[in-house]
Backbone bond lengths (Angstrom), bond angles and torsions (degrees), N, CA, C in turn:
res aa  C-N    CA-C-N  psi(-1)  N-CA   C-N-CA  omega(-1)  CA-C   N-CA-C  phi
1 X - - - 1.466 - - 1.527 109.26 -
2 X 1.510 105.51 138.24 1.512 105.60 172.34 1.570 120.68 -104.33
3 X 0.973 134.36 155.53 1.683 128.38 -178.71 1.912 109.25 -120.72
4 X 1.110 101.77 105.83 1.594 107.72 171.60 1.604 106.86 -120.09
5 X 1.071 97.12 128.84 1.835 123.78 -174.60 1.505 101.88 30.85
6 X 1.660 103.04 51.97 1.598 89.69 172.52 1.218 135.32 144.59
7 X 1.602 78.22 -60.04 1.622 110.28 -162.74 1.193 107.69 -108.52
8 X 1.498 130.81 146.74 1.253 130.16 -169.02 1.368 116.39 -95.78
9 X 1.776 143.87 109.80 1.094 123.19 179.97 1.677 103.03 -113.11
10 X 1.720 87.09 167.89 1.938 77.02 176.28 1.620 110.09 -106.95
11 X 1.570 99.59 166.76 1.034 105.62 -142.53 1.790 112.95 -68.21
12 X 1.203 136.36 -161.32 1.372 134.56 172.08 0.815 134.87 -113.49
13 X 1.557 139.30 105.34 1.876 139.32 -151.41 0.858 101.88 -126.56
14 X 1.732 113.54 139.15 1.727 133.17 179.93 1.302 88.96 -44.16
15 X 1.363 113.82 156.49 1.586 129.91 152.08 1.547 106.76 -65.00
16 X 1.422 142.01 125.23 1.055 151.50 144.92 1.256 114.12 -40.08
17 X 1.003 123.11 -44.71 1.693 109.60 171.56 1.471 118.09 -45.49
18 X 1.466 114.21 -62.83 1.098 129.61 169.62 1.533 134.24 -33.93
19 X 1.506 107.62 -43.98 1.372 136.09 -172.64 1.497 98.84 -71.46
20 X 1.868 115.25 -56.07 1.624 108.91 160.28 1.507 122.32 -41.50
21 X 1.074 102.70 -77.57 1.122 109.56 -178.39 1.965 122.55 -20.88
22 X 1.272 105.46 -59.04 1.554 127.95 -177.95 1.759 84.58 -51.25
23 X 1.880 117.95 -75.60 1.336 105.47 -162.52 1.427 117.27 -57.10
24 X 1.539 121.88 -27.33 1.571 119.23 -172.07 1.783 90.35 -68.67
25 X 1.121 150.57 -45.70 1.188 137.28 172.03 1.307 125.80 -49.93
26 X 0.825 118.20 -51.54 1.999 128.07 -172.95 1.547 88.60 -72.07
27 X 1.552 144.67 -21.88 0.978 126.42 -165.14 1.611 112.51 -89.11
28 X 1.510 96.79 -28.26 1.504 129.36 174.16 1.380 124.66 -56.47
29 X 1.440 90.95 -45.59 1.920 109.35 155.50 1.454 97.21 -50.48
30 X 1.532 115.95 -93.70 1.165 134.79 -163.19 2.006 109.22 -14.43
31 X 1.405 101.44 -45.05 1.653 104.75 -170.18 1.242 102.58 -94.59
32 X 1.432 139.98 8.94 1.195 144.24 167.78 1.386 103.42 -87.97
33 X 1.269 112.43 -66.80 1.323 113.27 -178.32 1.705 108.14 -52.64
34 X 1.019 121.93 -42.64 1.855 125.30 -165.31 1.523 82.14 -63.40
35 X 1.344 138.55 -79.74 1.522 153.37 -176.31 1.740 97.25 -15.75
36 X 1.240 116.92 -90.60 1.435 114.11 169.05 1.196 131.10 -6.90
37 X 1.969 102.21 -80.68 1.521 99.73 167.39 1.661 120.54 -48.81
38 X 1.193 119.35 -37.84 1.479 104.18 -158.68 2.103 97.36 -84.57
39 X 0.992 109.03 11.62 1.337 98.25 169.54 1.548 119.59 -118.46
40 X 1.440 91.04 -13.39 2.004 99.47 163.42 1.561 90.55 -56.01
41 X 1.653 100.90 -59.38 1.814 87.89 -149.46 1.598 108.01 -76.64
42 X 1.444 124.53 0.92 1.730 106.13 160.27 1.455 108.03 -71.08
43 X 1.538 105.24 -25.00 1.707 86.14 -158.65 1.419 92.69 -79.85
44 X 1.377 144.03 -34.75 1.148 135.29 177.78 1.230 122.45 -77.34
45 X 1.475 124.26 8.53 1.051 135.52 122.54 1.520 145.92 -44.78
46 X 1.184 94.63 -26.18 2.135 115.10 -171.46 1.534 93.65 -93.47
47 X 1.549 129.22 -43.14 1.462 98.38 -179.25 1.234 125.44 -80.78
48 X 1.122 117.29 104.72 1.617 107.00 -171.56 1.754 101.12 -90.39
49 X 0.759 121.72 -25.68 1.763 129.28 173.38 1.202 119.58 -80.59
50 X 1.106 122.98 -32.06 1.503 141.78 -173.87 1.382 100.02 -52.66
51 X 1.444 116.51 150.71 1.328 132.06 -147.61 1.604 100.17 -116.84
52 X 1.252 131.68 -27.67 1.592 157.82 -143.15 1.074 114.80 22.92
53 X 1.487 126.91 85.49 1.675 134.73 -141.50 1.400 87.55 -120.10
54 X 1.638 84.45 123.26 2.144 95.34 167.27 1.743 112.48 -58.79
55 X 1.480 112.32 158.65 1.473 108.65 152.61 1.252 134.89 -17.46
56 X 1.508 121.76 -41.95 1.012 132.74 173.03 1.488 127.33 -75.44
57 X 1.559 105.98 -21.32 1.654 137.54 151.20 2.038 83.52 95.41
58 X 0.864 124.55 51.50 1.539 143.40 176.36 1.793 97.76 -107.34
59 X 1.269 101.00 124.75 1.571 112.79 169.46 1.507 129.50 -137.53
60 X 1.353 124.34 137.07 1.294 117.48 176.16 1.283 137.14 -73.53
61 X 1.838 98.31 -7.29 1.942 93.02 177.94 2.038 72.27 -161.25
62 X 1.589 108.33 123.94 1.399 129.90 175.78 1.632 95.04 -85.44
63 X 1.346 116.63 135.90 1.315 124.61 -176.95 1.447 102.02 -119.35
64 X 1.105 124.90 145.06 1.571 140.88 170.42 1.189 99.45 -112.63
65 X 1.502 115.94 139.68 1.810 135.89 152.26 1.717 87.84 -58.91
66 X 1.663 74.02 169.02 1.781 109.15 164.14 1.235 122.24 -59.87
67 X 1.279 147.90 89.85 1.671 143.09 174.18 1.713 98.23 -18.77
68 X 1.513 110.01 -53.37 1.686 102.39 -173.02 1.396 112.68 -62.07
69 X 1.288 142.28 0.38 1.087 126.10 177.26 1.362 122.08 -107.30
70 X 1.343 118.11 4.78 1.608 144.38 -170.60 1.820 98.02 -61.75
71 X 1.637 118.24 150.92 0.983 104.96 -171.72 1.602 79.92 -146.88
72 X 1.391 127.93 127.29 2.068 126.80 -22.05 1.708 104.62 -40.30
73 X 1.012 87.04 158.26 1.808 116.67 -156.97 1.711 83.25 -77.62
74 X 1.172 139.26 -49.95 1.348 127.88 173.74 1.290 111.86 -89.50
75 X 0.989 159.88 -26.07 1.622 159.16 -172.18 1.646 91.28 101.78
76 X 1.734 96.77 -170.79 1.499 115.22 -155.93 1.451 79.77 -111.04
77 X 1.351 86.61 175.86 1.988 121.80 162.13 1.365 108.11 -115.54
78 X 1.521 120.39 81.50 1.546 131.30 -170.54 1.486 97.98 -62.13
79 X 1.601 116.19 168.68 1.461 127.63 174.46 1.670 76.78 -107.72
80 X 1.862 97.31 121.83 1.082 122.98 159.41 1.702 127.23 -62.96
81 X 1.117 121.87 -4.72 1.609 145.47 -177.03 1.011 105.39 -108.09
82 X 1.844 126.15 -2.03 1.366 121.19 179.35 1.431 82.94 -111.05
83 X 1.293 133.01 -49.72 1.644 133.63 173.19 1.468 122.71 -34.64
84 X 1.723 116.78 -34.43 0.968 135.04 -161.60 1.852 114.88 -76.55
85 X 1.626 80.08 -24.09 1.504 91.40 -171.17 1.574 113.17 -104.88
86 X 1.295 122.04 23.34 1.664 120.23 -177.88 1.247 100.37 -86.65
87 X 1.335 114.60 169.39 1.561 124.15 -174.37 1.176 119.41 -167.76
88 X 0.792 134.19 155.80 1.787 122.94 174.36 1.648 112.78 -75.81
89 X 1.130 116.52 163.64 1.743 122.00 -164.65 1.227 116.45 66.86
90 X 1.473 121.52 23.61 1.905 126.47 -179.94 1.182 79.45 -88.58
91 X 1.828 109.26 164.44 1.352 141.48 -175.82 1.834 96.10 -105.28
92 X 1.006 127.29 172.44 1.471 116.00 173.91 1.497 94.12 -93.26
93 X 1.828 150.97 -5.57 0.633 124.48 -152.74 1.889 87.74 -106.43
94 X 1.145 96.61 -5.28 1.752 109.33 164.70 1.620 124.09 -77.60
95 X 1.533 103.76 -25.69 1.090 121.28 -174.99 1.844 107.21 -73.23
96 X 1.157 101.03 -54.23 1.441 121.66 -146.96 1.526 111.93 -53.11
97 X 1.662 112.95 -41.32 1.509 132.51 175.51 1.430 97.13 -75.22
98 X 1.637 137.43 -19.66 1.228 121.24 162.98 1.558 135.16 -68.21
99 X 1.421 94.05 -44.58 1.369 109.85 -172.63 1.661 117.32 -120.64
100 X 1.655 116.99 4.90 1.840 104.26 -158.42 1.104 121.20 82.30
101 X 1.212 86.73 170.92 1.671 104.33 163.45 1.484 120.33 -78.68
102 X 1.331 144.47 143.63 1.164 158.96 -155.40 1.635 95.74 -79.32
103 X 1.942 106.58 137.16 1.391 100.23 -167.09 1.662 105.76 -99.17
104 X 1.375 110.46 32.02 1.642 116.17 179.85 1.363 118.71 -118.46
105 X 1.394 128.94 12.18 1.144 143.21 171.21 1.762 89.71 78.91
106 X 1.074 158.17 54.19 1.218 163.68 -119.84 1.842 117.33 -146.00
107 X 1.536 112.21 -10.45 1.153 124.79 161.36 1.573 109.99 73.27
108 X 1.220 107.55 -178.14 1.783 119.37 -178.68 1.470 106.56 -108.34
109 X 1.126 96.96 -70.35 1.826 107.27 -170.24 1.460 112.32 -82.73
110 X 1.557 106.20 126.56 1.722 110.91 165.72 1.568 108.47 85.30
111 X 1.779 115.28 -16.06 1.535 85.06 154.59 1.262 141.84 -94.92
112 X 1.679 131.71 -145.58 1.445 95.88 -175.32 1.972 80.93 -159.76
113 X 1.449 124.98 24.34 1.236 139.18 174.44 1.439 112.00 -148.56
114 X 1.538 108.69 112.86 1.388 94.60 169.40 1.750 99.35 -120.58
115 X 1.069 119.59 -169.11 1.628 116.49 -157.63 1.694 108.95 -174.73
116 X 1.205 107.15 157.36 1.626 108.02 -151.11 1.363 104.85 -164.59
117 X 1.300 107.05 140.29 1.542 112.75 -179.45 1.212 101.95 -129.22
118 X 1.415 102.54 118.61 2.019 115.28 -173.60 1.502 108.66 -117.78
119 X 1.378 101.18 156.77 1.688 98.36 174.84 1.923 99.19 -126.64
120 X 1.403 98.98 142.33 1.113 101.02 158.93 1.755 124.63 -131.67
121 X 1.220 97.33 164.73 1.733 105.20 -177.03 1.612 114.37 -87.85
122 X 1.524 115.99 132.64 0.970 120.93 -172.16 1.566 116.32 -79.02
123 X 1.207 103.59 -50.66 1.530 121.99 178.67 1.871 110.59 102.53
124 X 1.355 98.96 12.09 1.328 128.48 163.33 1.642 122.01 -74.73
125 X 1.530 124.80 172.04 0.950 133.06 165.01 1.369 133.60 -51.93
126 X 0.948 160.28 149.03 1.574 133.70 158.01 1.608 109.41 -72.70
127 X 1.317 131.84 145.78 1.561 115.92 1.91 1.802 131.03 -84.49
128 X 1.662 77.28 24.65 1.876 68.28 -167.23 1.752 92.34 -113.55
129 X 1.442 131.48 48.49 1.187 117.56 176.44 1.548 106.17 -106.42
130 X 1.119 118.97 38.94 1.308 119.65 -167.24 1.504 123.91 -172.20
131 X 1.490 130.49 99.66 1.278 130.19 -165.13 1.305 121.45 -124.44
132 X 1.061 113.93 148.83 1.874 118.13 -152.54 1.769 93.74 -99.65
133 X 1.255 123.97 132.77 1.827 120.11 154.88 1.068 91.64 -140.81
134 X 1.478 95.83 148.01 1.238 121.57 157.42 1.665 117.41 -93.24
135 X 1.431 115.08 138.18 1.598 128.67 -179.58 1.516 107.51 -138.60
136 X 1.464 100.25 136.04 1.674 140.79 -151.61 1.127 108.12 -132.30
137 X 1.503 112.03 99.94 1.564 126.26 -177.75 1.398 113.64 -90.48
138 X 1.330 154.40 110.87 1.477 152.95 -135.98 1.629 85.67 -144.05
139 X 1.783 95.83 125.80 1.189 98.30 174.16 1.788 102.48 -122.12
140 X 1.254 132.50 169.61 1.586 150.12 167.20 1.614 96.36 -71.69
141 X 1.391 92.57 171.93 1.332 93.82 -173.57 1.783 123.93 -100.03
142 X 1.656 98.78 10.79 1.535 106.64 142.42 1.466 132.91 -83.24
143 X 1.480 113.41 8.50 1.199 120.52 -163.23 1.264 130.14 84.56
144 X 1.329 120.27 -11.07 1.252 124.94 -176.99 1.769 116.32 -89.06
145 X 1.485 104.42 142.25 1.879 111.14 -165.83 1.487 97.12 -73.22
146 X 1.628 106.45 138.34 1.241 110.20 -172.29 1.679 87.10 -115.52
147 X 1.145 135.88 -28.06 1.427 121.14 -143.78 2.132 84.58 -176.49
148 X 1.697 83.76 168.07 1.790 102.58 -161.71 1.470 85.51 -143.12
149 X 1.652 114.17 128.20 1.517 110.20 161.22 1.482 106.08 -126.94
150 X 1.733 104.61 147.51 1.678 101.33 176.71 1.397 92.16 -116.79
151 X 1.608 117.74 168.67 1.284 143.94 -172.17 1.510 104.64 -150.41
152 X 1.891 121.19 99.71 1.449 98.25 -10.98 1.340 117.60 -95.94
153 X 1.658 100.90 -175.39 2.208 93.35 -175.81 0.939 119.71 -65.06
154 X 1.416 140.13 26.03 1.097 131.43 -143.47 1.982 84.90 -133.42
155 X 0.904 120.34 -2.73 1.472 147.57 -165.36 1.697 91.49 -91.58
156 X 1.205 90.32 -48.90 2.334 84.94 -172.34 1.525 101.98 -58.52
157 X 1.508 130.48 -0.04 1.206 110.52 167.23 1.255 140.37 -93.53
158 X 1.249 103.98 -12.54 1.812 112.83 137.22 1.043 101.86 -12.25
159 X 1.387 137.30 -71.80 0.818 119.69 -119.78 2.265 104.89 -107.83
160 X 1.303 66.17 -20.09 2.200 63.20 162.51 1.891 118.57 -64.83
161 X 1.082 90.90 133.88 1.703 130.28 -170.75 2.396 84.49 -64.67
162 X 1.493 103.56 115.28 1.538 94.97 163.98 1.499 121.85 -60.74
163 X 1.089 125.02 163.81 1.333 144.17 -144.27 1.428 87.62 -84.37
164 X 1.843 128.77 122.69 1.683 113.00 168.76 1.468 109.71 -64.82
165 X 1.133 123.44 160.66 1.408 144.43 126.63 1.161 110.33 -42.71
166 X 1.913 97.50 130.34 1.302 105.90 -166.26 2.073 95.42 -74.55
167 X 0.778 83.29 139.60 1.767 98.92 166.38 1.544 128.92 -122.07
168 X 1.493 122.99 126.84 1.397 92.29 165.69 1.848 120.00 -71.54
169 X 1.112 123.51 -27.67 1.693 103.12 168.82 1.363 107.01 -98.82
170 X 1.685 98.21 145.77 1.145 121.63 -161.40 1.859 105.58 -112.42
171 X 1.865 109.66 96.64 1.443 102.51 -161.99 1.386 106.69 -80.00
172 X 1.217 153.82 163.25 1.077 146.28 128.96 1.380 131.55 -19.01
173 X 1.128 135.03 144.78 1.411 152.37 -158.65 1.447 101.26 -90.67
174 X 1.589 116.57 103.99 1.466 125.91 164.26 1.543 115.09 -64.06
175 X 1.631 92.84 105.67 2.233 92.32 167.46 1.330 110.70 -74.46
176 X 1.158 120.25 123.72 1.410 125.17 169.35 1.966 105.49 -67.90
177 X 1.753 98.49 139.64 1.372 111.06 -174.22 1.543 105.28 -63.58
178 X 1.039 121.92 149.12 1.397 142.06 159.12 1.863 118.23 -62.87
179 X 1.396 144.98 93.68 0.991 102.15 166.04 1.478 140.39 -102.26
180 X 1.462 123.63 163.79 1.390 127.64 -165.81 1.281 104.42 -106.24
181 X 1.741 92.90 165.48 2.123 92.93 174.98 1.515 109.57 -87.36
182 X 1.032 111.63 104.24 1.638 124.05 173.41 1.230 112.74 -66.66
183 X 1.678 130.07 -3.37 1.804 122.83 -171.61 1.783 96.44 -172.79
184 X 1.173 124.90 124.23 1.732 122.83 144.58 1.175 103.78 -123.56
185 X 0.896 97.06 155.42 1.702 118.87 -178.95 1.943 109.18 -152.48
186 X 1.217 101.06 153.48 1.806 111.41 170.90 1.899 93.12 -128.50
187 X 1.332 100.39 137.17 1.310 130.34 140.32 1.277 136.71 -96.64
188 X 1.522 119.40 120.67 1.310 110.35 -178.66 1.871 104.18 -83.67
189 X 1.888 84.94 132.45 1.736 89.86 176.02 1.628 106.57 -66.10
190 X 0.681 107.84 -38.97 1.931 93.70 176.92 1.528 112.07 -57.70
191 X 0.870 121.38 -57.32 1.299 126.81 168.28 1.549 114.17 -43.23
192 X 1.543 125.43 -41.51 1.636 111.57 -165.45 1.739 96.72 -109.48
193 X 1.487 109.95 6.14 1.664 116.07 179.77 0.958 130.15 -125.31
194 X 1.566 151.67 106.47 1.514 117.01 161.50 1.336 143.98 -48.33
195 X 1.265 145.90 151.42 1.368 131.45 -128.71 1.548 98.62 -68.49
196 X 1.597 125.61 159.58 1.239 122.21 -171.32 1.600 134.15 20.99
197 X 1.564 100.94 23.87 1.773 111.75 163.86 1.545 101.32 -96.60
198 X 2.012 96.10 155.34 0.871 102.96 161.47 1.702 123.65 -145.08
199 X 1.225 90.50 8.74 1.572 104.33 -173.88 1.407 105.38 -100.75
200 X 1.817 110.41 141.37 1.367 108.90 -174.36 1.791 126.96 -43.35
201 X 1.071 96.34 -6.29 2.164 100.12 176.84 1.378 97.91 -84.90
202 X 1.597 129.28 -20.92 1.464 120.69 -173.50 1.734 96.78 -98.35
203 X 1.350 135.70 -6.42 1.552 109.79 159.28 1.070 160.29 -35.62
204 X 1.308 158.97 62.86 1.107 149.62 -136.08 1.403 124.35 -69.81
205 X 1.147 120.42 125.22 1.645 126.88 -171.95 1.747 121.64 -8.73
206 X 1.607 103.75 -59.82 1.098 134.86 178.55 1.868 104.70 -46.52
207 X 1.415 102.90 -68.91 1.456 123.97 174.85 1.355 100.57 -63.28
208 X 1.105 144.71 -38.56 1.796 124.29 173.32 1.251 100.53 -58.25
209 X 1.464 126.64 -66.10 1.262 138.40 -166.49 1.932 116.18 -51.12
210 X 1.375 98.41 -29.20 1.412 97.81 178.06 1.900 115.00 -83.36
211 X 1.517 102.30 -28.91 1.585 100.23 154.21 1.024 156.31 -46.27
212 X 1.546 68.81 -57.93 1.839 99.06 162.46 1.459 113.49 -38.92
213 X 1.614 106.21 -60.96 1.199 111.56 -155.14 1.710 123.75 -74.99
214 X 1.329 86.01 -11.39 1.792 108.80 -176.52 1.446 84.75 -105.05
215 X 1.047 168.04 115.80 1.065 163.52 115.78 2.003 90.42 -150.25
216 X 1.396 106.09 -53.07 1.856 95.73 -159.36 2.009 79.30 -69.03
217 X 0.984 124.25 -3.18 1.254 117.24 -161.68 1.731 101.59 -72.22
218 X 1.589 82.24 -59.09 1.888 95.17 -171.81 1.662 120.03 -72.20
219 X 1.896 106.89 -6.71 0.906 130.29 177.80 1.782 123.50 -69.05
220 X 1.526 95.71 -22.95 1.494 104.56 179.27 1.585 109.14 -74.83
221 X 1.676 103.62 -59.00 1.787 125.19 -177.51 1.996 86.05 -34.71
222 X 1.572 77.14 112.19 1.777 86.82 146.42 1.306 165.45 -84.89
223 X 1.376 79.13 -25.51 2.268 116.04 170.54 1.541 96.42 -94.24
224 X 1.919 128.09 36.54 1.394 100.63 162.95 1.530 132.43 -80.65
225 X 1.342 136.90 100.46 1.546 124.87 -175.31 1.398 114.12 -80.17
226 X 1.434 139.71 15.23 1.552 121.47 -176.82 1.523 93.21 171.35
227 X 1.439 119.87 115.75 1.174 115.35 174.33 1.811 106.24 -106.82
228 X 0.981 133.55 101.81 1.426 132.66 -152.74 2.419 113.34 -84.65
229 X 1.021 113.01 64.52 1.480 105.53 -173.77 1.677 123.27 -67.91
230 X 0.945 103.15 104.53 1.957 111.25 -161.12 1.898 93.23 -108.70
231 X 1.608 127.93 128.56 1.132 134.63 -167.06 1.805 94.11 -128.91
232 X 0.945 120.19 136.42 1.731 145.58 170.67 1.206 126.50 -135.51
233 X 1.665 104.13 148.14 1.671 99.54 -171.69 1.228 70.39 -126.97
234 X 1.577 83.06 -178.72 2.141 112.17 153.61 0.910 113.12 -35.72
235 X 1.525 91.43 -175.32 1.917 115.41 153.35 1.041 115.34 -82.65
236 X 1.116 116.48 -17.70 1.826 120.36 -156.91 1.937 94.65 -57.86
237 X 1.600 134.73 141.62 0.779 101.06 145.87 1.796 109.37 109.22
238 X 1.471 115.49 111.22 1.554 105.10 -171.55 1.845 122.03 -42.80
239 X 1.238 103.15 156.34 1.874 99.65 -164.87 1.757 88.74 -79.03
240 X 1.429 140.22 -16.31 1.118 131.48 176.03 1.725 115.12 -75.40
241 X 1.501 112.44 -53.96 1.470 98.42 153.90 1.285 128.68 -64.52
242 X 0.849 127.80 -5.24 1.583 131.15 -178.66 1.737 110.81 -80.32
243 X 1.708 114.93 -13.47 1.082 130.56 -148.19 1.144 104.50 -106.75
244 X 1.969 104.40 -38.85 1.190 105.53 -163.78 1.435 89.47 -91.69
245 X 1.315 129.04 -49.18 1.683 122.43 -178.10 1.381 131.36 -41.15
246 X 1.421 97.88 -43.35 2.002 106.57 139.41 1.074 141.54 -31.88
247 X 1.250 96.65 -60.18 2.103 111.33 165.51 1.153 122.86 -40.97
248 X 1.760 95.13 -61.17 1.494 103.27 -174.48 1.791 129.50 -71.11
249 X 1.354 83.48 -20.60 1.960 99.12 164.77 1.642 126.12 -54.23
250 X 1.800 83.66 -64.89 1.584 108.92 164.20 1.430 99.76 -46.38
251 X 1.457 136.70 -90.93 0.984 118.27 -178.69 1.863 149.73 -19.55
252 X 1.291 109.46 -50.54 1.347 141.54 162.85 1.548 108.60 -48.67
253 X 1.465 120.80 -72.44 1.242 124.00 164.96 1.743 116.79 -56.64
254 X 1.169 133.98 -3.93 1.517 127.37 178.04 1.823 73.95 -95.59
255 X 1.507 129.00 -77.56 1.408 120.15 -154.69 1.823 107.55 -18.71
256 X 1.400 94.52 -73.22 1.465 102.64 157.38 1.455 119.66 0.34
257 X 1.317 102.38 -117.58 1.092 102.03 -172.16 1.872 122.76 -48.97
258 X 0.469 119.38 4.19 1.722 133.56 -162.72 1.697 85.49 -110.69
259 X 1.455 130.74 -47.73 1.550 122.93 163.81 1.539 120.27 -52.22
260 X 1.514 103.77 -22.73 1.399 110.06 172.05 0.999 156.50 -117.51
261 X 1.744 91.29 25.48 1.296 116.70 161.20 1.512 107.71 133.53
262 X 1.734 114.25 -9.00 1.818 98.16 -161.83 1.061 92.42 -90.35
263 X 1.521 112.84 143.45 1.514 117.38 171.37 1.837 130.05 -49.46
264 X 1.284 115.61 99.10 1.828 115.75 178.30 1.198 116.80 -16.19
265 X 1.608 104.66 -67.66 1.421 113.12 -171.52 1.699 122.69 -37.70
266 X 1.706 109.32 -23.44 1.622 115.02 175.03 1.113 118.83 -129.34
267 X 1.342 123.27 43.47 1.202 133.77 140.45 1.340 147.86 -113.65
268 X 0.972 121.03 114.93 1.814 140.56 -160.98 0.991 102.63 -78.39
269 X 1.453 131.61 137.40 1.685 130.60 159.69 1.407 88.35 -109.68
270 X 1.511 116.22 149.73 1.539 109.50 156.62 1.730 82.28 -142.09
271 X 1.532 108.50 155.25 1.979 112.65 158.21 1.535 96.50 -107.08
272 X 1.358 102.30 140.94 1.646 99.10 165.31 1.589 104.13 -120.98
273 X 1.313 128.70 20.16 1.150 136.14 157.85 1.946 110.95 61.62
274 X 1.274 114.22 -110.35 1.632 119.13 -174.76 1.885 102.79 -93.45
275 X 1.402 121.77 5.70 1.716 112.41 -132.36 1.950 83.93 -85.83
276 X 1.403 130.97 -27.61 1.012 121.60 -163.34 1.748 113.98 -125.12
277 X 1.303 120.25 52.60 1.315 118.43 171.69 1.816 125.80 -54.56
278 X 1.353 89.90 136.81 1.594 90.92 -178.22 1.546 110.47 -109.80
279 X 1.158 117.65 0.90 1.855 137.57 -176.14 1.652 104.09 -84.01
280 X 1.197 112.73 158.39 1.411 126.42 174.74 1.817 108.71 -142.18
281 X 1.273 126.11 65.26 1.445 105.61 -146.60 1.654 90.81 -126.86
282 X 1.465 129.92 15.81 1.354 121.22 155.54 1.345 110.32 80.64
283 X 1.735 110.00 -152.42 1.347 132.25 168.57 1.112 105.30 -79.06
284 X 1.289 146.76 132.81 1.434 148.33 171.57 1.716 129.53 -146.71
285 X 1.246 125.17 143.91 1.252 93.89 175.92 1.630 143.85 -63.22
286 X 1.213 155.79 118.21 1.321 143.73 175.24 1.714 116.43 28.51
287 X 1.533 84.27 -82.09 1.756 101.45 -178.48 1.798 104.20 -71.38
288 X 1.039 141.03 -33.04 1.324 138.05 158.27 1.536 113.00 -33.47
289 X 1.301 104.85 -76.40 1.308 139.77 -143.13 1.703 93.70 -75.09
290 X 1.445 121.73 -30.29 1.566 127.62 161.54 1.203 108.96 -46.46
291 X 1.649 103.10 -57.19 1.632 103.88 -163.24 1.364 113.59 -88.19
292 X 1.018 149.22 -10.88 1.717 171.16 -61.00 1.765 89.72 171.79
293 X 1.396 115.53 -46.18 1.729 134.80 178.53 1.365 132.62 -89.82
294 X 1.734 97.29 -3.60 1.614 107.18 -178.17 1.073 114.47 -33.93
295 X 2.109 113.24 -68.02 1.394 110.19 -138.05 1.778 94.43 -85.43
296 X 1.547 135.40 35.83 1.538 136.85 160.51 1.402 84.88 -85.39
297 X 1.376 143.92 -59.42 0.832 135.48 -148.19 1.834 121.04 -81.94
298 X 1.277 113.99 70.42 1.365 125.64 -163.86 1.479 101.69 -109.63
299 X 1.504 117.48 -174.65 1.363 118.15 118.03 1.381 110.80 -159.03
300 X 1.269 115.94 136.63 1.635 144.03 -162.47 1.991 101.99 -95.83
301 X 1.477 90.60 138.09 1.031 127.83 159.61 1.715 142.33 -134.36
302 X 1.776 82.50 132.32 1.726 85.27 -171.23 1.604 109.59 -120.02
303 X 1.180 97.12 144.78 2.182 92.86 -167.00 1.559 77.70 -112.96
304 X 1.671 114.67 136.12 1.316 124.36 135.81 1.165 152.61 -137.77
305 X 1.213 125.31 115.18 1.524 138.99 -153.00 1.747 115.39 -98.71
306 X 1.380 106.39 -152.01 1.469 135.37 164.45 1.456 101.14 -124.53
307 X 1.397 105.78 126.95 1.864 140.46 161.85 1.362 107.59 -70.87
């Protein structure tokens, strides 16, 4: 009780409503903020390879993936004359006719590491005529290559030019050509297959005829060096069959064209089965969810030559 001039009043207490209210808020903070942190640290959890490259794409400890997870399962045999020519300030779309596609599943857009598992020849005996590095392209955060790492460094010497012979004439220095993509194209697999075929008896009229016709096509181009045939399905379906049904597509469609004129010797089949979906189509029914998945089911071709 309080006493003013007298009289006794009682005293004055927060409203309880109010007082809830205030703590159900501050508590509300409290699980917002906890929420946040604990999802910074999964996501910085997920790169386990990741390099954590400033703007400038500058890092204090360069990380390499697993060699076993490289996709071809052994790496390539790069053209060392395409190696010769990287530099810092390339675009990746400068990169790409040099070196491929990245053998870590590593994407186009928005990353800023791509990575590669190469083999080179010793000129040694077996078993030592042949040595595996890995190379780590680090880009800034305009995309542009700031820096090249090998694993181990001892690997960048591949890449030195042997010592000339002394000569008295002194010729000029041959630049090796650059090559570009002279042709892409997509095929729809429904269109060049009957459903889950992949052998030339499962083609469909339409799909022979569209081979056909791209094949006498790429058959004229004379400077072609690498005609690249890559086949994909859905999801539907284990990623090991999915791999091999790929293969055998890819395959089928190179016979193809190779019946119609493009030279064997430069053409690649690879299947990459489920690895690159371009669909977003959810829960769906069966028969939905087929058609909802078409455009996974392609297979793309890229021709690349000299201009």
């Amino acid at each position: 009780m309080v006493y003013r001039g007298g009289v006794r009043h009682a005293a004055a207490c927060p409203e309880p409503n109010r007082i809830r209210t205030q703590e159900m808020k501050a508590k509300s903070t409290w699980i917002a903020v906890a929420t946040v942190l604990v999802a910074a640290a999964a996501l910085q959890g997920c790169s386990t390879t990741s390099s954590r490259l400033s703007d400038d794409g500058k890092s204090d400890q360069i990380a390499f993936p697993d060699p076993a997870s490289s996709w071809p399962k052994d790496g390539t045999f790069p053209n060392i004359d395409n190696l010769r020519m990287l530099a810092p300030g390339m675009t990746k779309s400068q990169l790409y006719p040099l070196l491929d596609r990245p053998h870590f599943n590593e994407g186009f857009f928005g990353v800023r590491e791509w990575d590669y598992l190469f083999n080179f020849r010793t000129g040694r005996a077996a078993p030592d005529d042949i040595v595996q590095c890995q190379m780590k392209v680090v880009f800034d955060k305009n995309e542009k290559t700031r820096a090249y790492y090998w694993k181990p460094e001892s690997c960048a010497s591949f890449l030195n030019k042997p010592a000339p012979e002394v000569q008295r004439v002194v010729m000029p220095p041959v630049v090796a050509a650059v090559p570009t993509v002279l042709r892409n194209a997509t095929l729809s697999g429904d269109t060049l297959f009957r459903f889950n075929g992949s052998g030339p008896g499962d083609l469909t009229n339409d799909g022979r005829r569209q081979i056909a016709t791209l094949g006498a096509e790429l058959a004229q181009l004379k400077s072609v060096t690498r005609v690249e045939v890559q086949a994909f399905t859905d999801r539907i379906g284990s990623a090991s069959a999915n791999r091999v049904l790929s293969q055998k597509r890819a395959e089928t469609v190179k016979k193809l064209l190779v019946d119609n004129g493009v030279d064997g010797r430069v053409v690649v089949a690879e299947g990459r089965g489920k690895s690159e979906p371009g669909t977003q189509c959810g829960t769906l029914p069966r028969a939905k969810l087929i058609e909802c998945l078409a455009p996974d089911r392609r297979v793309e071709i890229r021709v690349l030559g000299m201009k």
